[in-house]
C-alpha positions as CSV (number, residue, x, y, z in Angstrom):
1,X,-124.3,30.9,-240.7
2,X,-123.1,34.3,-242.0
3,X,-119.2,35.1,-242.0
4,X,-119.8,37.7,-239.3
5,X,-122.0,35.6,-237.3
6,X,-119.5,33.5,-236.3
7,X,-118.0,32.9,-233.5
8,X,-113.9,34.4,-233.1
9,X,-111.7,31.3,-233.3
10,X,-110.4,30.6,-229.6
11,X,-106.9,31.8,-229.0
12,X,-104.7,28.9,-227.3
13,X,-102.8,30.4,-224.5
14,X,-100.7,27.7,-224.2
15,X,-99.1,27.3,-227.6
16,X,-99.4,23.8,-227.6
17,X,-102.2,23.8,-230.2
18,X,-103.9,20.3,-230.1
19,X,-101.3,18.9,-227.7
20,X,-102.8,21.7,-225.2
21,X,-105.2,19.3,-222.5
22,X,-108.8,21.1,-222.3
23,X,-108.4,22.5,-218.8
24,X,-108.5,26.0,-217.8
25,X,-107.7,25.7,-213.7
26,X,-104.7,28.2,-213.0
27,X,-102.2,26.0,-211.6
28,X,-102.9,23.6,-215.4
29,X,-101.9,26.9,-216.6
30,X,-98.9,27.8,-214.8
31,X,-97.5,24.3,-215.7
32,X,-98.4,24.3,-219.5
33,X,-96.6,28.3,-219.6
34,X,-93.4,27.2,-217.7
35,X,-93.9,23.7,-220.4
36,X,-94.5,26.3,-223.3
37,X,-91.1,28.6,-222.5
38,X,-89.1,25.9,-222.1
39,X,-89.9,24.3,-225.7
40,X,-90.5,27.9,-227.7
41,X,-89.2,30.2,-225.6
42,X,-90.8,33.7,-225.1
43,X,-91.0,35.4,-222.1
44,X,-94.8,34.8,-220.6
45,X,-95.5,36.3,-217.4
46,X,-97.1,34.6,-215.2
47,X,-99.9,36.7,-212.8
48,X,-102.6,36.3,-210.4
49,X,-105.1,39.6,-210.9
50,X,-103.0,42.4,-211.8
51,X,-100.1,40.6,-209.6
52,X,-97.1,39.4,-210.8
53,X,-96.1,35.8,-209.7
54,X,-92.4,35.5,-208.7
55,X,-92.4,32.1,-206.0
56,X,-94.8,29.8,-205.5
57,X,-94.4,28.8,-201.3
58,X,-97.1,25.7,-201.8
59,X,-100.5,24.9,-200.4
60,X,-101.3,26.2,-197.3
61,X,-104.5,25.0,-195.4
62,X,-106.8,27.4,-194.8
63,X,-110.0,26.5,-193.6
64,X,-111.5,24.3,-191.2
65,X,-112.1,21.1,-193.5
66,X,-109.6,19.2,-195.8
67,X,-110.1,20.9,-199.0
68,X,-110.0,24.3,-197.9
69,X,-106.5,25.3,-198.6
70,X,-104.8,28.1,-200.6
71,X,-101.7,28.4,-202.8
72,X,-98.9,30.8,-201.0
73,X,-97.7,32.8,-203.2
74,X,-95.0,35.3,-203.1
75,X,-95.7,38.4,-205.5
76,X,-95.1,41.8,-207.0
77,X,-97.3,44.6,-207.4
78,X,-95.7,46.6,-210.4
79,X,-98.2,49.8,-210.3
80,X,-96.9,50.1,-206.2
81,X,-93.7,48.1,-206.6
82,X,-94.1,46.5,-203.8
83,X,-93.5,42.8,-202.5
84,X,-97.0,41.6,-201.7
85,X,-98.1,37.6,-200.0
86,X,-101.1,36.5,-202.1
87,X,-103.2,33.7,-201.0
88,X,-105.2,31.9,-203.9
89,X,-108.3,29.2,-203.2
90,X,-107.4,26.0,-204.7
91,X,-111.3,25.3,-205.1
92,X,-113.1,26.9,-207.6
93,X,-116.7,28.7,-207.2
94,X,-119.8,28.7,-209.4
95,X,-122.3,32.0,-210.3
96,X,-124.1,32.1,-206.7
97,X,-120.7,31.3,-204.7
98,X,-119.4,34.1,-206.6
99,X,-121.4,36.4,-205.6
100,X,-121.8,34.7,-201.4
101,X,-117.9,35.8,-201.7
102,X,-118.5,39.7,-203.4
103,X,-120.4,40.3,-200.4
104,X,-118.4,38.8,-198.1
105,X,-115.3,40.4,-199.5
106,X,-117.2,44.2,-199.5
107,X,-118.2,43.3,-195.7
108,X,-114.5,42.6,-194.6
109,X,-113.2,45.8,-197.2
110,X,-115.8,47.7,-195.3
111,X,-114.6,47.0,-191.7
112,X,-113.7,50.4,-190.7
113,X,-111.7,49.2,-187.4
114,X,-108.5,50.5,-188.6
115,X,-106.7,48.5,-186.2
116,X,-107.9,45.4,-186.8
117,X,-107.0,46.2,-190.6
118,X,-103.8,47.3,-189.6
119,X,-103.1,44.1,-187.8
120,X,-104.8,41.9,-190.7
121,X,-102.3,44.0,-193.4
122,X,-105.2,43.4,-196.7
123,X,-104.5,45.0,-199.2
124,X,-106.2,44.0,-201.9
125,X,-108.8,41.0,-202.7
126,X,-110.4,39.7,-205.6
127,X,-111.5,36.5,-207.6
128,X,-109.1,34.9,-210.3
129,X,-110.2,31.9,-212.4
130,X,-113.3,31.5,-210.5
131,X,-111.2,31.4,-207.5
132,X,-111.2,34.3,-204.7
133,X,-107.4,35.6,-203.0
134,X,-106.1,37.9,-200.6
135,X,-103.4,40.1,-201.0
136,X,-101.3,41.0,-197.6
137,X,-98.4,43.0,-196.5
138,X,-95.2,40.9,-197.1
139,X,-94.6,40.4,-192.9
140,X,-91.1,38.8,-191.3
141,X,-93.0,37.1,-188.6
142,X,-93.7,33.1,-187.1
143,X,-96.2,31.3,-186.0
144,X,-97.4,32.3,-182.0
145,X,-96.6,28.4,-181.8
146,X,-93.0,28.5,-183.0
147,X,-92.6,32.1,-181.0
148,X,-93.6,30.6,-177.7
149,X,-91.3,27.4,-178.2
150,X,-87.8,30.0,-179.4
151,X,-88.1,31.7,-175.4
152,X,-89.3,31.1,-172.4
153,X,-92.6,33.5,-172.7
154,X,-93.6,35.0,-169.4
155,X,-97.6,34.4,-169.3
156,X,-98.7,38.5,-169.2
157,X,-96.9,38.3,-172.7
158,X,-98.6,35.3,-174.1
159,X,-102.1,37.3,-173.2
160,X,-101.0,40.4,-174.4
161,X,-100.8,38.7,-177.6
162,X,-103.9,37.0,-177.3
163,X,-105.7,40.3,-177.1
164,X,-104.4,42.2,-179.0
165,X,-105.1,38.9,-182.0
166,X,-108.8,38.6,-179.8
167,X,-109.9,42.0,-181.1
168,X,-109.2,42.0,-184.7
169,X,-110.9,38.4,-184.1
170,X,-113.8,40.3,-182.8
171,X,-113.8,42.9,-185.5
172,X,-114.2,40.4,-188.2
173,X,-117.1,38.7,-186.0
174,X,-118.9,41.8,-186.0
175,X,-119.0,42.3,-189.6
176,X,-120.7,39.1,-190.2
177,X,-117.3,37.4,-191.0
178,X,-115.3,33.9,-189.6
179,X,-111.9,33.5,-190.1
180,X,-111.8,29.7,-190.6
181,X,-108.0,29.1,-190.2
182,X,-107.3,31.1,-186.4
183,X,-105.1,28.0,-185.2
184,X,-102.7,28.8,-188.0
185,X,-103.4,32.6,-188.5
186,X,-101.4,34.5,-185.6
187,X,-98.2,35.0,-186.0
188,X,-95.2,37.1,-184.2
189,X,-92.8,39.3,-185.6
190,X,-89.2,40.0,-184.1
191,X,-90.4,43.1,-182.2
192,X,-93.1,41.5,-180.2
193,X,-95.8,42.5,-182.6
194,X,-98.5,40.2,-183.3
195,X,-101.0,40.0,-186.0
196,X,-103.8,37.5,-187.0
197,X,-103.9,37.0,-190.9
198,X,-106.4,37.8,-193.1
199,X,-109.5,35.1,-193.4
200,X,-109.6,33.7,-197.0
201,X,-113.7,34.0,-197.0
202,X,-114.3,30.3,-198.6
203,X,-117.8,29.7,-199.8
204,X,-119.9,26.5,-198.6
205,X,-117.9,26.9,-195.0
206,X,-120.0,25.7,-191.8
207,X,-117.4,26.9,-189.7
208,X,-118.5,29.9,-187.4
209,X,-117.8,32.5,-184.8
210,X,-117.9,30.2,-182.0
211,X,-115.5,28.0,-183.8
212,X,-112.8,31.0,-184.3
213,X,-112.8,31.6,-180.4
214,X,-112.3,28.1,-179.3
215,X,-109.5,27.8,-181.6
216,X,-107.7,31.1,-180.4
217,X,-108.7,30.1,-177.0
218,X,-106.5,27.2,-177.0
219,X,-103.8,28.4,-178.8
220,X,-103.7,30.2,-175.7
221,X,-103.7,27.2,-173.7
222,X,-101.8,25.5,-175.7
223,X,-98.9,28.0,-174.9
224,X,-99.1,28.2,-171.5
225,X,-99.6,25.1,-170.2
226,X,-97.8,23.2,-173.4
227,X,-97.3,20.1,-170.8
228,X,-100.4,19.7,-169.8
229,X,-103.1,21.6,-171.7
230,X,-106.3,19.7,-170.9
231,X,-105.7,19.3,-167.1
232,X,-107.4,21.8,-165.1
233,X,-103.5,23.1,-163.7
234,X,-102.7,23.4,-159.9
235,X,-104.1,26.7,-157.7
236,X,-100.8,29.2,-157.2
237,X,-100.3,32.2,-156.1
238,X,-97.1,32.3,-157.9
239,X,-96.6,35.2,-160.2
240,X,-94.6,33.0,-162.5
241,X,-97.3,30.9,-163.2
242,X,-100.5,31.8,-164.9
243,X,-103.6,31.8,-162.7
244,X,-106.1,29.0,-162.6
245,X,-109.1,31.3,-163.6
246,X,-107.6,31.9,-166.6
247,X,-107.5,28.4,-167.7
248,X,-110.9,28.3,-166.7
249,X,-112.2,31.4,-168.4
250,X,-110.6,29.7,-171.8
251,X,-112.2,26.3,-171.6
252,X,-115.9,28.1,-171.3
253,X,-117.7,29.1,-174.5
254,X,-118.6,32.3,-174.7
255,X,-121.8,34.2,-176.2
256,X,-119.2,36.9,-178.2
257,X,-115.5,37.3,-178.9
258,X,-115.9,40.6,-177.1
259,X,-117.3,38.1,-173.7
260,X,-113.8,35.6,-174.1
261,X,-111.5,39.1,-173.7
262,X,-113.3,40.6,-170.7
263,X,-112.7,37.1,-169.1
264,X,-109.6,36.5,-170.1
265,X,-109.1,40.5,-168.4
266,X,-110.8,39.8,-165.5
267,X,-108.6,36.4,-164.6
268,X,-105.3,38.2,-165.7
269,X,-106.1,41.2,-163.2
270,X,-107.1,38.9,-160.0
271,X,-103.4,37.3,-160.8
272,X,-102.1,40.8,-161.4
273,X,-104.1,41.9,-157.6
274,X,-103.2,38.9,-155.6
275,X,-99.3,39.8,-156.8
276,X,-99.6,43.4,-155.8
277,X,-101.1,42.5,-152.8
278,X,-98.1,40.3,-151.8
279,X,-95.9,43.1,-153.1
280,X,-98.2,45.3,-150.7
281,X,-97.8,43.1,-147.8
282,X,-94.2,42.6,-148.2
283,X,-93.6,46.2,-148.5
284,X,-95.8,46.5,-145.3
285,X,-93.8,44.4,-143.5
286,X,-90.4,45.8,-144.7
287,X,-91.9,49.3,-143.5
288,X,-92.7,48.1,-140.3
289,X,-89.4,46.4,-139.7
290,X,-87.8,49.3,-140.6
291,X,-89.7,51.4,-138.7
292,X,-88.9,49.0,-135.8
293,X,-85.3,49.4,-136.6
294,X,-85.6,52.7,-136.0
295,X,-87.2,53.0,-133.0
296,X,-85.0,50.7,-131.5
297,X,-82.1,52.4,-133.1
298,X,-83.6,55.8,-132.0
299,X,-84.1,54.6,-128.6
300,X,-80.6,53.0,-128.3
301,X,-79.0,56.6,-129.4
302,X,-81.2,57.8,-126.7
303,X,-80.1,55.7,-124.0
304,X,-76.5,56.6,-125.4
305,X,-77.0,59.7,-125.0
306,X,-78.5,59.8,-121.8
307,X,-76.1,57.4,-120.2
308,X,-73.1,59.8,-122.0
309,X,-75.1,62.6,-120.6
310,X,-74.9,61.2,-117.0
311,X,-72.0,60.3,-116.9
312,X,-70.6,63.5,-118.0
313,X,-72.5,65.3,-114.5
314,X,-70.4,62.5,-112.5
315,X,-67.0,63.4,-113.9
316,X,-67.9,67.2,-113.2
317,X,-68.8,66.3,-109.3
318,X,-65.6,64.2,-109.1
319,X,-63.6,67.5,-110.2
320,X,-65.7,69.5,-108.5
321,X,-65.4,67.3,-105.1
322,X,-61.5,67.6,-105.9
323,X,-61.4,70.9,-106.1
324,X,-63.1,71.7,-103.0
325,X,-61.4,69.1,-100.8
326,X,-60.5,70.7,-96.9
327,X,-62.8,73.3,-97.9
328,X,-65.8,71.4,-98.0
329,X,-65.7,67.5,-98.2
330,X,-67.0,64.7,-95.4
331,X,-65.0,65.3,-92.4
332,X,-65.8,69.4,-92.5
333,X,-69.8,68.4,-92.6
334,X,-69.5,66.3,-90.0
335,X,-67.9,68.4,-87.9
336,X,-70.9,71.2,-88.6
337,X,-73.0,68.8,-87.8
338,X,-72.1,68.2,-84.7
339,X,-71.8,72.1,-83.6
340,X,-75.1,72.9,-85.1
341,X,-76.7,69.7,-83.4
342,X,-80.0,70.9,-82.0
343,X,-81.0,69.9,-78.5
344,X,-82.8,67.0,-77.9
345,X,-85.8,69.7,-76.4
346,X,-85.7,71.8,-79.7
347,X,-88.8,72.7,-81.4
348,X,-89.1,70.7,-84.8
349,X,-88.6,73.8,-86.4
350,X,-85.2,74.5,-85.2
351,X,-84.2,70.8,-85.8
352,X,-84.9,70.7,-89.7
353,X,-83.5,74.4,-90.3
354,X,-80.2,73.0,-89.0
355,X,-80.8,70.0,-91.4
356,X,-81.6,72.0,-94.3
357,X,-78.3,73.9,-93.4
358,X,-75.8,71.0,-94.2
């Protein structure tokens, strides 16, 4: 073979020469360059894309089977300089899976719900060593399982979350796209805000849509009834405690994402009615008691001042009497009486005038 038809020698990157094992996976490599500084020195960096890697968290599962799991990596962006959260497959892919994933990756780049992508913080995605990652938002926040065990959670807050998780959920499902990993994707941050995580779109997966739903569903659940999650719990009419249907809306399966949310609505509201109608009913009954207390009030303060009134007129005849006493009092109408007596023969008419007279 000619000098310039062959091949370029191969360049180790590991600077071991023949000592170097013949593996090329990404994690061999970060072990062989920490190896490699430590006996010649130099400076490698280590990256991931165009990311720089600065702490490894460890394998995270992300999937629905065993092997579907991702490094954790915490990273830098230099051209933003900004703190990013990479997740990186551990499995590798071949041609075809390769390019299953490119579409996959365009369909969730392509979502165009900007609040689900707000809430699922990607930024950036790609394949590295034949293995696909996501890049997200660097986030402060915990699990909705370790958020609902730090506080007593009131349940309207536990759904709120669930809903607001639910349509970025739904969002995905309409682009074609399962998540995979839901039980361990929604977290909490300090201010109440909750976000579901991007999905890591894994190749080969038989996981689906219906799958994603029943695991947010009982997450759910799982938070508020954590004692007893699979027993249909007691009927109440307690606002404290979450409503039956509810329970019973998340233990159905549903056609669509968008189906579970209008159920889990609908149950929240007849909760939310039956409270305002006891709200109603009390208030009700406090009007009418106080519009009782009123009357009777009003109709004491009446008889008060009717009575007071009365007896008021009684102290003016008294004084009145007084003052006319010898003038005009008993013994002078008696005696009037007597002179102005009527005969016995008198016409009827002359009888009452002398009545009407005294």
């Amino acid at each position: 073979m000619p000098a310039s038809d062959a091949p370029p020698p191969e360049v180790d990157p590991s600077g071991l020469g023949a000592l170097a094992p013949k593996r090329s996976d990404h994690e061999h490599r970060r072990v062989v360059g920490s190896a490699r500084r430590r006996l010649f020195g130099g400076d490698r960096i280590e990256r991931v894309g165009r990311y720089r890697v600065e702490r490894r968290l460890g394998p995270r599962p992300f999937g629905p089977g065993a092997s579907d799991a991702a490094t954790e990596i915490v990273a830098h962006d230099d051209a933003l300089s900004r703190r990013v959260l990479l997740l990186h497959a551990l499995a590798g892919l071949d041609a075809a899976e390769l390019e299953g994933l490119r579409g996959r990756l365009e369909a969730l780049a392509e979502l165009g719900d900007a609040r689900a992508l707000d809430q699922l913080r990607l930024l950036d995605m790609g394949t590295h060593a034949g293995r696909p990652y996501v890049v997200l938002e660097e986030r402060a926040g915990v699990s909705l399982q370790q958020w609902s065990q730090q506080a007593k959670r009131r349940w309207p807050e536990l759904v709120e979350v669930f809903v607001r998780v639910g349509q970025t959920l739904a969002a995905l499902h309409r682009a074609g796209l399962v998540h995979g990993a839901v039980d361990q994707g929604v977290f909490v941050e300090r201010d109440g805000a909750s976000y579901l995580s991007a999905p890591l779109p894994l190749p080969g997966s038989s996981h689906d849509a219906a799958q994603d739903r029943r695991a947010l569903a009982q997450l759910l659940i799982d938070a508020s009834w954590p004692e007893s999650p699979a027993e249909a719990p007691p009927r109440s009419l307690s606002a404290d405690l979450p409503p039956r249907a509810l329970w019973s809306a998340l233990r159905q399966d549903w056609p669509t994402t968008e189906a579970l949310l209008r159920a889990v609505s609908r149950a929240s509201r007849v909760r939310r009615r039956a409270a305002l109608a006891g709200l109603g009913a009390a208030t009700l009954g406090l009007g009418l008691s106080v519009a009782l207390a009123t009357s009777l009030d009003t109709g004491a303060a009446r008889d008060g001042q009717l009575g007071a009134a009365e007896r008021e007129r009684s102290s003016q005849c008294a004084r009145y009497d007084a003052d006319l006493g010898g003038t005009w009092d008993a013994d002078t109408r008696a005696r009037l009486a007597r002179r102005w007596a009527a005969p016995a023969d008198a016409a009827p008419h002359v009888r009452e005038s002398g009545a009407r007279g005294l």
